[in-house]
C-alpha positions as CSV (number, residue, x, y, z in Angstrom):
1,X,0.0,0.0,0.0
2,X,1.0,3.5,-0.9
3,X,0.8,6.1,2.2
4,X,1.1,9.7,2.2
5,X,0.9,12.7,4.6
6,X,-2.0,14.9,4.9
7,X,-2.0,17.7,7.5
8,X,-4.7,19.2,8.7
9,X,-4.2,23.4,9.3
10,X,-5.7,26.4,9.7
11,X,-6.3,30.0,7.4
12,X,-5.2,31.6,10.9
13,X,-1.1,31.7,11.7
14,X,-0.4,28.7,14.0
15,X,3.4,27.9,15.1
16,X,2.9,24.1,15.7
17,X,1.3,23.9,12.1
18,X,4.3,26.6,10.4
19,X,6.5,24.2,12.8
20,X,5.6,20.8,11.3
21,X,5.6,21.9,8.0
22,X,9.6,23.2,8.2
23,X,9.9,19.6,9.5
24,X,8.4,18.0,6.6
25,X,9.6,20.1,3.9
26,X,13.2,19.9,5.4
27,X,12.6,16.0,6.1
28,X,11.4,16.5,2.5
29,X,8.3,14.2,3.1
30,X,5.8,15.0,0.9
31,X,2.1,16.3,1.9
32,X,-1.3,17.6,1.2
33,X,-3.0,20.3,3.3
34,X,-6.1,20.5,4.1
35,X,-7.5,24.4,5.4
36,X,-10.5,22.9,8.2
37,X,-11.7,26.7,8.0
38,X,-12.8,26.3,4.8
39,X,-13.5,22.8,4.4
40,X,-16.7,22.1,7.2
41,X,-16.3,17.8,6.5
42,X,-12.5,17.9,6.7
43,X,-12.9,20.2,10.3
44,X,-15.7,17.7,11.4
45,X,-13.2,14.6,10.3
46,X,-10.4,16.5,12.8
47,X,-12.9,17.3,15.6
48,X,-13.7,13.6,15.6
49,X,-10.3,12.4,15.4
50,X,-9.5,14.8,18.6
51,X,-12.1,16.1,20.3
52,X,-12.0,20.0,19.0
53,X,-10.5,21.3,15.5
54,X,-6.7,21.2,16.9
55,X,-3.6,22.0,14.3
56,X,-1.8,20.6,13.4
57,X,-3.3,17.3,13.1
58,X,-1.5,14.7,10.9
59,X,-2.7,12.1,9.3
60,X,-0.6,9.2,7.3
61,X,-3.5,8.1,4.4
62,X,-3.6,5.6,1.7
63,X,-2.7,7.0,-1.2
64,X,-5.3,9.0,-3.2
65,X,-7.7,9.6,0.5
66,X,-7.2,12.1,3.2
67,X,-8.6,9.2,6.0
68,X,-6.2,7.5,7.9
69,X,-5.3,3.8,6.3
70,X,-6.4,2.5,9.6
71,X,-8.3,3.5,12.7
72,X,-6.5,5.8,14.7
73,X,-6.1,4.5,18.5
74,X,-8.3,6.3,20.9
75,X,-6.8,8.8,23.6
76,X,-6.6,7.3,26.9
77,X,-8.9,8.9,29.2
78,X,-7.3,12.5,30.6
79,X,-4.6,12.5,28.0
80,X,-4.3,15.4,25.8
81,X,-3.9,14.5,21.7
82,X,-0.3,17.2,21.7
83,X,2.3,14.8,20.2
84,X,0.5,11.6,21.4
85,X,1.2,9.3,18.6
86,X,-2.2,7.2,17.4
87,X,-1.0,5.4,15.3
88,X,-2.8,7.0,12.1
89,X,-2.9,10.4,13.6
90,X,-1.0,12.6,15.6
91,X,-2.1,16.1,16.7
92,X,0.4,19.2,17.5
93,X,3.4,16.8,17.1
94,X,6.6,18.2,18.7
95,X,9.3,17.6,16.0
96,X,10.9,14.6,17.9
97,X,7.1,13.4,18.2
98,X,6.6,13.6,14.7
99,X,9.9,11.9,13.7
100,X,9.4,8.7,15.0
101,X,5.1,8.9,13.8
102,X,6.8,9.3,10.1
103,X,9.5,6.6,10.9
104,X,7.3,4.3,12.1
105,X,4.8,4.2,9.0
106,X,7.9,4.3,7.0
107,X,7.2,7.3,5.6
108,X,11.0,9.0,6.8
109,X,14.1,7.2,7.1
């Protein structure tokens, strides 16, 4: 199966999102971003997937979809979603956080 990267932003400045994307583009792993301020299902999809539209969230998807490939693991109880990796999904990743998420779907070296 092919994966790719899909990271979830917002229209408004954010320095976890303008954080993670320095990572990827210097990591040059390729992505697709999706604006949830202007797209209602993809902010619905991230609500879902966290609890409230947080950004970054990033998602490792079967080529050609913006889903995860696989369900991502729920968030223990009382754990926040910054840098917890899910499997599928990881939200407001520090870059060490988001390192080993992209290693681990063998989507960096």
């Amino acid at each position: 199966m092919s994966k790719h990267v899909v990271v979830y932003g917002r229209t408004s400045f954010c320095p976890d999102l303008a954080r993670s994307q320095r990572f990827l583009e210097a990591n040059q792993v390729a992505y697709t971003q999706i604006n949830i301020d202007q797209d209602d299902a993809a902010g619905a999809l991230v609500e879902g997937w966290v609890g409230y539209r947080s950004v970054p969230t990033i998602v490792v998807a079967e080529a050609g979809s913006n889903l995860p490939f696989e369900e991502p693991a729920p968030l223990p109880a009382g754990r926040e979603a910054r840098s917890f990796d899910r499997g599928t999904v990881i939200t407001e990743p520090s870059d060490e956080a988001l390192s080993g998420f992209l290693k681990r779907n063998g989507l960096l070296v």
